[in-house]
C-alpha positions in Angstrom: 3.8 -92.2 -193.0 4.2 -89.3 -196.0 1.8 -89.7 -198.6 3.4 -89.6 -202.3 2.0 -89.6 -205.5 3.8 -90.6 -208.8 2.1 -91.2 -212.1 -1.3 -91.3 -210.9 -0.1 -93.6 -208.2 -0.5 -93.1 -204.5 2.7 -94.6 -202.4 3.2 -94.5 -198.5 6.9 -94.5 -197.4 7.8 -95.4 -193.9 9.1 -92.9 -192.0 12.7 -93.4 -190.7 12.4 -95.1 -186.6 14.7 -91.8 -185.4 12.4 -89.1 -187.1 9.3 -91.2 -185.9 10.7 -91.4 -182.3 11.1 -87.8 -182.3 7.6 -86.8 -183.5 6.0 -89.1 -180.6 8.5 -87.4 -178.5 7.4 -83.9 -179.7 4.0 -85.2 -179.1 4.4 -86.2 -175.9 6.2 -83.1 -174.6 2.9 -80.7 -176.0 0.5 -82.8 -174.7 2.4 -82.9 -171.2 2.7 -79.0 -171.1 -0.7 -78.7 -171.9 -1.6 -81.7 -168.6 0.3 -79.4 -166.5 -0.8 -76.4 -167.6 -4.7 -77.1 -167.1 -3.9 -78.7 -163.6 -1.9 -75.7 -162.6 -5.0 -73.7 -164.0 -7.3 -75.9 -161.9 -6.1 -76.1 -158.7 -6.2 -72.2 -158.7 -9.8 -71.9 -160.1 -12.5 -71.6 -157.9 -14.8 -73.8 -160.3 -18.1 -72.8 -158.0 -17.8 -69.1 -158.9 -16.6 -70.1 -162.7 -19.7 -72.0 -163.0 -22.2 -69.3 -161.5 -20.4 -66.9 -164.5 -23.5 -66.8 -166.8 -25.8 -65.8 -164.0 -23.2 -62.9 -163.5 -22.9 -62.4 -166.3 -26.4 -61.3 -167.0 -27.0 -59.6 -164.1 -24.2 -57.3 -165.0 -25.3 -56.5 -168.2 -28.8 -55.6 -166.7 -27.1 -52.7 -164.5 -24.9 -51.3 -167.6 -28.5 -50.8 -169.3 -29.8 -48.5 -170.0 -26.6 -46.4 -170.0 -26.3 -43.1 -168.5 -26.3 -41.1 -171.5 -26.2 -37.9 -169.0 -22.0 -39.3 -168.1 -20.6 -38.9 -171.1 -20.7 -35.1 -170.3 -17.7 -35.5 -168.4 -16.1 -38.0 -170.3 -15.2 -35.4 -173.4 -11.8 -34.0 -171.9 -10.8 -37.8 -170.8 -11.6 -38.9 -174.0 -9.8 -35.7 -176.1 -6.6 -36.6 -173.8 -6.8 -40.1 -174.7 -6.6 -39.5 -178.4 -3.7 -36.7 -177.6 -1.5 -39.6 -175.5 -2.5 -41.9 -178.5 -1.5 -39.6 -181.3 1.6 -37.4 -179.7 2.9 -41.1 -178.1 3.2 -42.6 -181.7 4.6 -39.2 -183.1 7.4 -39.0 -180.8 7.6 -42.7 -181.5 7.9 -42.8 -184.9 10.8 -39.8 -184.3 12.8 -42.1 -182.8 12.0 -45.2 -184.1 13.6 -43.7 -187.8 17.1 -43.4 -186.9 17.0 -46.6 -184.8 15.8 -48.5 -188.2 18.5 -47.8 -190.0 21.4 -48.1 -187.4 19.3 -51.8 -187.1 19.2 -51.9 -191.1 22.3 -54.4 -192.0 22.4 -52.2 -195.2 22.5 -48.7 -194.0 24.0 -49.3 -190.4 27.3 -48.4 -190.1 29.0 -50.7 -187.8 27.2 -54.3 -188.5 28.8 -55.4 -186.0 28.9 -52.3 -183.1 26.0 -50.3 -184.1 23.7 -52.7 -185.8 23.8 -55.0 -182.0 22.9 -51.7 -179.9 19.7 -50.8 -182.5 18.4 -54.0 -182.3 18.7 -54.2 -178.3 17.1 -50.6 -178.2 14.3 -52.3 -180.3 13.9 -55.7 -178.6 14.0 -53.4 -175.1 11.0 -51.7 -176.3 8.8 -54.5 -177.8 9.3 -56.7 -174.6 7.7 -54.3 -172.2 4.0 -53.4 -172.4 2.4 -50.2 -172.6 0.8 -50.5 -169.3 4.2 -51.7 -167.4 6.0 -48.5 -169.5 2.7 -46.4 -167.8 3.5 -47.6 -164.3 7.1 -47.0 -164.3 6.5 -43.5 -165.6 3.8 -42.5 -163.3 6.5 -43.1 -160.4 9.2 -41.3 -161.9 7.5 -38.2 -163.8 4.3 -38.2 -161.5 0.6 -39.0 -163.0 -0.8 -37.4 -165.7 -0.7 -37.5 -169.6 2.7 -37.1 -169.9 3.7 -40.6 -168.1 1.0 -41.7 -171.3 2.8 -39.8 -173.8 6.0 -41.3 -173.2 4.9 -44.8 -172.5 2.8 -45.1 -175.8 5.9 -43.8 -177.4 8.4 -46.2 -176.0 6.5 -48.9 -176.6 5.9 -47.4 -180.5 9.6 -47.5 -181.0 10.4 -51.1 -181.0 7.3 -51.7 -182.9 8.1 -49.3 -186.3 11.6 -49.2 -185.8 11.1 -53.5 -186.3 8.9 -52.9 -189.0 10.6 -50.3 -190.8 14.3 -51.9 -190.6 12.5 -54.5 -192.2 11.4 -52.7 -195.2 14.8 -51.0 -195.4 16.9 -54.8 -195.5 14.4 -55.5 -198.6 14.6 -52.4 -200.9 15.4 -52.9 -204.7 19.6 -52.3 -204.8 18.8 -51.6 -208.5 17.3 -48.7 -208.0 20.1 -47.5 -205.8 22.8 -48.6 -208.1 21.3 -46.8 -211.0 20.9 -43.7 -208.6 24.1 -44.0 -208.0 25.6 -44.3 -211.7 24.0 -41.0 -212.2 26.8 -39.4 -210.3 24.6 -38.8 -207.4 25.9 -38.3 -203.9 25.3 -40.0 -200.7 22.2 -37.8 -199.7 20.9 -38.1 -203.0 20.8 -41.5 -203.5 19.7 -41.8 -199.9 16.6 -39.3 -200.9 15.7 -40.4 -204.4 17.2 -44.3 -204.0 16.1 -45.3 -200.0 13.2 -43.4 -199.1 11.1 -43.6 -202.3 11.1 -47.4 -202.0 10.3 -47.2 -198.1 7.6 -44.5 -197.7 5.0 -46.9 -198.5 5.8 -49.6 -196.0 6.2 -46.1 -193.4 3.7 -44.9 -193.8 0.9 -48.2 -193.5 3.2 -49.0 -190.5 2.7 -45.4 -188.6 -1.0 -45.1 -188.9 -0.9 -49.1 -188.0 0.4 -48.1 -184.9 -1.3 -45.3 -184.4 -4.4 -47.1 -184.5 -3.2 -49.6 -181.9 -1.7 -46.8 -179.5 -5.5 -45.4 -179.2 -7.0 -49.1 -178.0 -3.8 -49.2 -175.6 -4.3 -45.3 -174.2 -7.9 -46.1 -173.1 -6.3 -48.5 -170.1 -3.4 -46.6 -169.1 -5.3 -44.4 -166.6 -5.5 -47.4 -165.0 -1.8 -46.6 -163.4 -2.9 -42.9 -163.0 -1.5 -42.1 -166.6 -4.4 -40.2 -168.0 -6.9 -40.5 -170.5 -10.2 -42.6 -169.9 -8.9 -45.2 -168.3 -9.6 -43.2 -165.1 -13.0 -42.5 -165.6 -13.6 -47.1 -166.2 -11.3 -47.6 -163.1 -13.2 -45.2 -160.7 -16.7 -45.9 -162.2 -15.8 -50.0 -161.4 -14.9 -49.2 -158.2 -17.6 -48.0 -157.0 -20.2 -50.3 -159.2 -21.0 -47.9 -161.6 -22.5 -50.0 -164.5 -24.6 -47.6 -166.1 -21.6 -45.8 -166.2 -19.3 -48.5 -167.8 -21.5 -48.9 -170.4 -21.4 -45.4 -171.6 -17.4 -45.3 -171.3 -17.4 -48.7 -173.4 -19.3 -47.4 -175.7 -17.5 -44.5 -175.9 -14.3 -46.2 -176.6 -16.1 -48.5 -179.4 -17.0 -45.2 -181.1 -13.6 -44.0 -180.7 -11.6 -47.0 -182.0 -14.1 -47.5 -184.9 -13.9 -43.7 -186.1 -10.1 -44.3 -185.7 -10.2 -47.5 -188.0 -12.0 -45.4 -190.6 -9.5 -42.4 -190.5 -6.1 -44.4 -191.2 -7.8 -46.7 -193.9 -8.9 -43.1 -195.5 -5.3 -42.0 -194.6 -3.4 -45.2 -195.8 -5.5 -45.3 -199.5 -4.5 -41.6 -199.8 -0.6 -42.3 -199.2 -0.3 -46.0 -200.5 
């Protein structure tokens, strides 16, 4: 029953029987999923090995130390590419992601109901398929190598900024525009001084956002054969490697860290 208060007073109302019914119902629905969820979970769960997971669990971490500091010798060029299919990914990205934003925009599209449909399908399309998915469909058509990272990071990146930034476009002052405008300014111009001013902000904290997610992604996507250190974790786990591991985690926590202080530099100097 809702609690109300009135004058100091404190009043409990009886729900109506339909809303009550449909609570319990609500009620019963979650807690069903979750039943069949957990019993689904179960009867494919080895529980023996689950519970010998601690003991593993150590034993693993004794093998990554100490780590073989010697490895990271030839982790340098992996690493530099993962950074390059991390940072070219998101700028070809964020290229294409622009347009798309304001086609998707219901204030600068021109068609809202053509265009604007199309934009937000090219977005959707992008944000529904993970990076690693993008990687392994690239790898098969343009072969192994960066370039199947490049282009994955950056189709990914597109649905992500281009979401983001239509976003900030539907919520700009129309003030500003409409005194552009009574200045006697033409489209352009009240597109450059009336649109982008108010936008650059959100732009740019979203664009280093992603950026800073692409490089945590482009550490897996060797994985699939698409460059970058990922290949270095997956052949050092296959073949037991631990000291190894250890040095490529590391690696990576350095990486992403140093990458966390660069766009909060980058976003205090732009915002």
């Amino acid at each position: 029953m809702p609690l109300i208060k009135k004058d100091g007073a404190v009043f409990w109302i009886p729900r109506d029987s339909k809303k009550q019914l449909v609570i319990w119902f609500g009620w019963f629905i979650g807690l069903m999923l979750v039943y069949l969820s957990w019993r689904s979970i179960s009867a494919n769960t080895l529980w023996v090995f689950a519970a010998d997971a601690p003991e593993q669990l150590g034993l693993m971490l004794m093998r990554m130390f100490p780590p073989k500091i010697a490895y990271m010798n030839k982790l340098w060029k992996p690493l530099w590419d993962t950074l390059n299919i991390a940072t070219l990914g998101t700028v070809l990205g964020i290229i294409f992601a622009v347009p798309v934003a304001f086609l998707a925009a219901s204030n600068t599209t021109p068609s809202v109901r053509f265009v604007r449909p199309f934009a937000m399908l090219i977005l959707v399309s992008s944000r529904s398929v993970n990076s690693l998915i993008w990687a392994l469909l690239l790898v098969t058509i343009v072969g192994p190598g960066i370039l199947a990272g490049i282009i994955a990071i950056a189709l990914r990146s597109v649905g992500f900024v281009g979401k983001l930034l239509y976003e900030a476009i539907e919520e700009i002052d129309h003030a500003q525009l409409e005194a552009v405008t009574a200045t006697g300014a033409a489209s352009a111009q009240v597109f450059s001084y009336g649109v982008v001013p108010q936008i650059m902000p959100a732009f740019a904290g979203i664009s280093l956002y992603r950026w800073d997610i692409n490089i945590r992604e482009s550490t897996i996507l060797g994985y699939v054969g698409a460059g970058g250190i990922g290949l270095n974790l997956s052949s050092s786990l296959s073949v037991l490697a631990w000291s190894q591991v250890s040095v490529i985690l590391l690696s990576v926590l350095v990486t992403v860290v140093a990458s966390e202080w660069i766009s909060a530099k980058i976003r205090k100097m732009l915002i």
